[in-house]
N, C-alpha and C positions, 0 to 999 in steps of 0.2 A: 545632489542626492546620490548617494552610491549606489551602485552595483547589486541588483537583487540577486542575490543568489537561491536560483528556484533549480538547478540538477544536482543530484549527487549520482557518482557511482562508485559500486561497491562488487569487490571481486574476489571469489572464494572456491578455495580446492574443492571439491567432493570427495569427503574420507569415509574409512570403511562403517565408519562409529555413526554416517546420517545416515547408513543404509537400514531396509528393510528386509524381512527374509527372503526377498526375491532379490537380491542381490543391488537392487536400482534404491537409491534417494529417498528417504520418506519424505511424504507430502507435508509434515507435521518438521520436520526441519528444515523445510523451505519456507515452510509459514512462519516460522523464527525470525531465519534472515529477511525476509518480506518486509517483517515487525521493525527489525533493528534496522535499515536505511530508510523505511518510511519515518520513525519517530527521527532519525539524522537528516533526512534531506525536508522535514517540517521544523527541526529545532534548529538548524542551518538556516531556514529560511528566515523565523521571526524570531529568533535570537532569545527563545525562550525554552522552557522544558513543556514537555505535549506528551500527552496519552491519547492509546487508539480510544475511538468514539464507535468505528464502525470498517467493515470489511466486503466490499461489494467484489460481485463477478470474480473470481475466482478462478481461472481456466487453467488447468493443468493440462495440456496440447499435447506434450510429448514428454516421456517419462527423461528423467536426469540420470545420469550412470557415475558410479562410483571413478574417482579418477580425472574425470571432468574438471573445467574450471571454469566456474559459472560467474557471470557479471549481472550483476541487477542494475539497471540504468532506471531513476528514479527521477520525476520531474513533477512539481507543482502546479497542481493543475487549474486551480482553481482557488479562492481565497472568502470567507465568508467573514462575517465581523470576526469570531474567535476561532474559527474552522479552518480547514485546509486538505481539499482532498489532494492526495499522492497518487498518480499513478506510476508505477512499475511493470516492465518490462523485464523480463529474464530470459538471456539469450548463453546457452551451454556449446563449451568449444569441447571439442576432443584433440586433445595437445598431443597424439600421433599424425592425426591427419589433418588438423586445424580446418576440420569441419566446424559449422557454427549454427547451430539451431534455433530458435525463438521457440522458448519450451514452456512460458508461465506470463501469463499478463493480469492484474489485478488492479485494483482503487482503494486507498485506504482513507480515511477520515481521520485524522489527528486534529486534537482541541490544546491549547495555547492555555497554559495556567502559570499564574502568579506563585509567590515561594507560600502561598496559603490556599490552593489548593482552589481557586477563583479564577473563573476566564479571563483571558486578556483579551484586549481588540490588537489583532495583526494588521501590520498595515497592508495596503491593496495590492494587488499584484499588478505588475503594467504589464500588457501584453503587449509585444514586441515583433511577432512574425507571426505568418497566416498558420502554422503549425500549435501556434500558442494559442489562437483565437477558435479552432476549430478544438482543440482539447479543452478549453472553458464552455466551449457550447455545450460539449457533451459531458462535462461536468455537471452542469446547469441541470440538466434534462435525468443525470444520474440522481443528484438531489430530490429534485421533485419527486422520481421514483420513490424513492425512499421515504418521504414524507407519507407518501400519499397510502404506501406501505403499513407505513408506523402507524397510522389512524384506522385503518382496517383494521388492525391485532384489536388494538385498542378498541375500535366499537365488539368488535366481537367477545370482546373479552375473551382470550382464550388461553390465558396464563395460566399456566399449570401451577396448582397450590401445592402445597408438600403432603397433606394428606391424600391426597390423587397419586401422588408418587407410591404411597406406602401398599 
């Protein structure tokens, strides 16, 4: 069996075009790059095309500064029949002082689809080291969250109609 390929990383300037009018990174072009090595290190993994499903936890820790060179280290965390959650890590260096931050951690949900637009079954992910095993538990426990979430909306029905919008 080969070689699962569950990491990607992904490494990018910060130029003045993701800044915000405070001079620092918007949050909203880090959510981009987030998007694009989570859909690469899921379409990397099961060798198929995926779209986000879902975008848990969030934490923007410490602001990014223009100038920077930010690396997103991205790892599969978990594997469900057509699911896959990503979690990333975003650590910013300042390439005069090669200081190095952890400034951004999140979990995304990528779903695995056929050239028609149909789930696929990914195959299982093997976990490998106590590192692997303790990021699928909290995988595991991140899902349920969200289930248990998604039924609540749902009983409550509290989907905003478009006449409520108007």
């Amino acid at each position: 069996m080969p070689k699962q390929e569950k990491y990607l990383t992904m490494t990018v300037l910060m130029t003045p075009d993701m800044a915000n009018f405070s001079g620092h990174v918007h949050g909203g072009s880090l959510l981009k790059l987030l998007d694009q090595v989570s859909y690469a290190c899921a379409a990397k993994y099961c060798k198929s095309y995926v779209v986000t499903a879902a975008l848990d936890q969030v934490f923007f820790m410490q602001q990014v500064n223009v100038g920077e060179l930010v690396s997103f280290y991205a790892h599969v965390n978990y594997v469900g029949r057509s699911s896959m959650e990503i979690g990333v890590k975003v650590i910013a260096e300042n390439l005069r002082t090669h200081e190095k931050r952890h400034t951004t951690s999140c979990y995304f949900t990528m779903v695995a689809l056929d050239e028609h637009g149909k789930t696929i079954e990914v195959s299982r992910l093997t976990l490998e080291t106590e590192a692997e095993k303790r990021r699928y538990a909290g995988a595991e426990i991140r899902k349920k969250l969200r289930q248990e979430s998604l039924e609540k909306v749902r009983a409550l029905n509290i989907d905003v109609t478009e006449e409520e919008l108007r």
